[in-house]
C-alpha beads as a LAMMPS data file, in Angstrom:
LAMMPS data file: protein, C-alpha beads

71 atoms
70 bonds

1 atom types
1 bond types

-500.0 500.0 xlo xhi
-500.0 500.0 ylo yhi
-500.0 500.0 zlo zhi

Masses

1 110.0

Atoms # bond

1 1 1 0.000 0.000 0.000
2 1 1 1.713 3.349 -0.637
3 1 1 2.320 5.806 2.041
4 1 1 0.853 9.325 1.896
5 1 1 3.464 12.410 1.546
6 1 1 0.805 14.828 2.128
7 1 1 -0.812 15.468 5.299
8 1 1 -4.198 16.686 3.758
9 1 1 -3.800 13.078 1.673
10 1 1 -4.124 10.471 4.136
11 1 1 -3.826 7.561 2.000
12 1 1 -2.885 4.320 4.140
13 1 1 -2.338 6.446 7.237
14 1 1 -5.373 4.647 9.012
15 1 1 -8.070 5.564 11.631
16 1 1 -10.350 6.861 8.801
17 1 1 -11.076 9.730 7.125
18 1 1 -9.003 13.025 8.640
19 1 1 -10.076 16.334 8.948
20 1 1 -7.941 18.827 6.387
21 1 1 -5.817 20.586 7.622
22 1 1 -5.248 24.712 7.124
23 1 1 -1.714 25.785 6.207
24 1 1 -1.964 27.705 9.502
25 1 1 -2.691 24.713 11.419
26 1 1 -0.223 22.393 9.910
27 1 1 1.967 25.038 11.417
28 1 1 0.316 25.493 15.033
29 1 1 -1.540 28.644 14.261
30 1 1 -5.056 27.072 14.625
31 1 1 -7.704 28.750 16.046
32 1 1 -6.819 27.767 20.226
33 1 1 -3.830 30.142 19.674
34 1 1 -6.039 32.784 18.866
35 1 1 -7.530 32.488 22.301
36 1 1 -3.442 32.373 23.228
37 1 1 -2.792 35.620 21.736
38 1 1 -5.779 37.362 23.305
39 1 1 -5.021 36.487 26.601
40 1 1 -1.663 37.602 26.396
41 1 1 -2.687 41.176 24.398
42 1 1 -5.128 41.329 27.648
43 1 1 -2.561 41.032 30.282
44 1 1 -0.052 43.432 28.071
45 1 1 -2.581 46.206 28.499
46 1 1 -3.482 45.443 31.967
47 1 1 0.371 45.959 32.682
48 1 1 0.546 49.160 30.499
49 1 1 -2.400 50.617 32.395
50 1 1 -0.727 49.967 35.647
51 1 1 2.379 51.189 34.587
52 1 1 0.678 54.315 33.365
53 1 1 -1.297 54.870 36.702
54 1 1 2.368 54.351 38.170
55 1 1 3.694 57.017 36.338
56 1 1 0.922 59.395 36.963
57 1 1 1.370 59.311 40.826
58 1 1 4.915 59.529 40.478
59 1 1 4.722 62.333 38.637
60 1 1 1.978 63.775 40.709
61 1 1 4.083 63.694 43.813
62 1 1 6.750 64.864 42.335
63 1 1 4.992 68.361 41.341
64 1 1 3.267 68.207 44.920
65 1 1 6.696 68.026 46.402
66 1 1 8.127 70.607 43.881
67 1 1 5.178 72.966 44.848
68 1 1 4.329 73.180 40.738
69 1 1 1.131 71.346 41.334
70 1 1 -1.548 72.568 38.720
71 1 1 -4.876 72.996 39.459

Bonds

1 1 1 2
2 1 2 3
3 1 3 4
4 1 4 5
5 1 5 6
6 1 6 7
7 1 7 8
8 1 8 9
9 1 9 10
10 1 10 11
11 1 11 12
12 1 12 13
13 1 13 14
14 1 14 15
15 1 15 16
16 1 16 17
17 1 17 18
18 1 18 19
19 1 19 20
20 1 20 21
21 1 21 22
22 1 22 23
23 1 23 24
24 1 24 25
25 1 25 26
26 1 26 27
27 1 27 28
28 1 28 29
29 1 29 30
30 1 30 31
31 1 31 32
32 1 32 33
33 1 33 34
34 1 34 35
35 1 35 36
36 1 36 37
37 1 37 38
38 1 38 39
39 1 39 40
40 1 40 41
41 1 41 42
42 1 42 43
43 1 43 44
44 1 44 45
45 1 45 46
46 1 46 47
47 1 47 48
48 1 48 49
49 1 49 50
50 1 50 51
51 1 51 52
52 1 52 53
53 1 53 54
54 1 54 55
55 1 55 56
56 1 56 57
57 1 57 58
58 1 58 59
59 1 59 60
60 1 60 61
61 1 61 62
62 1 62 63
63 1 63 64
64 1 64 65
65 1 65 66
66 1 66 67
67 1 67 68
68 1 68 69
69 1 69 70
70 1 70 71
């Protein structure tokens, strides 16, 4: 029986019919690393904000101490 050298060709790789496969998924980029990605891009701008708020009181006291505060 010849062997398959095609992924999306499963001829005598048993177990039955297999689903095709996307070029993207072939390659790991199927859609759970979407959910990766998202999760990461969330906890990116949840560090960003904090940073920011970090910043802002920094800089806040700083002018408070400086006596340039202005309101």
């Amino acid at each position: 029986m010849p062997d398959s050298k095609n992924i999306n060709n499963p001829v005598g790789q048993g177990g039955g019919p297999r689903k095709r496969q996307s070029r993207a998924e072939r390659q790991n980029n199927g859609p759970h690393r979407n959910f990766d990605r998202q999760g990461a891009a969330d906890k990116k701008a949840e560090l960003v904000r904090k940073m920011r708020e970090k910043a802002a009181a920094a800089e806040a006291a700083e002018q408070a101490a400086d006596g340039t505060a202005q309101n």
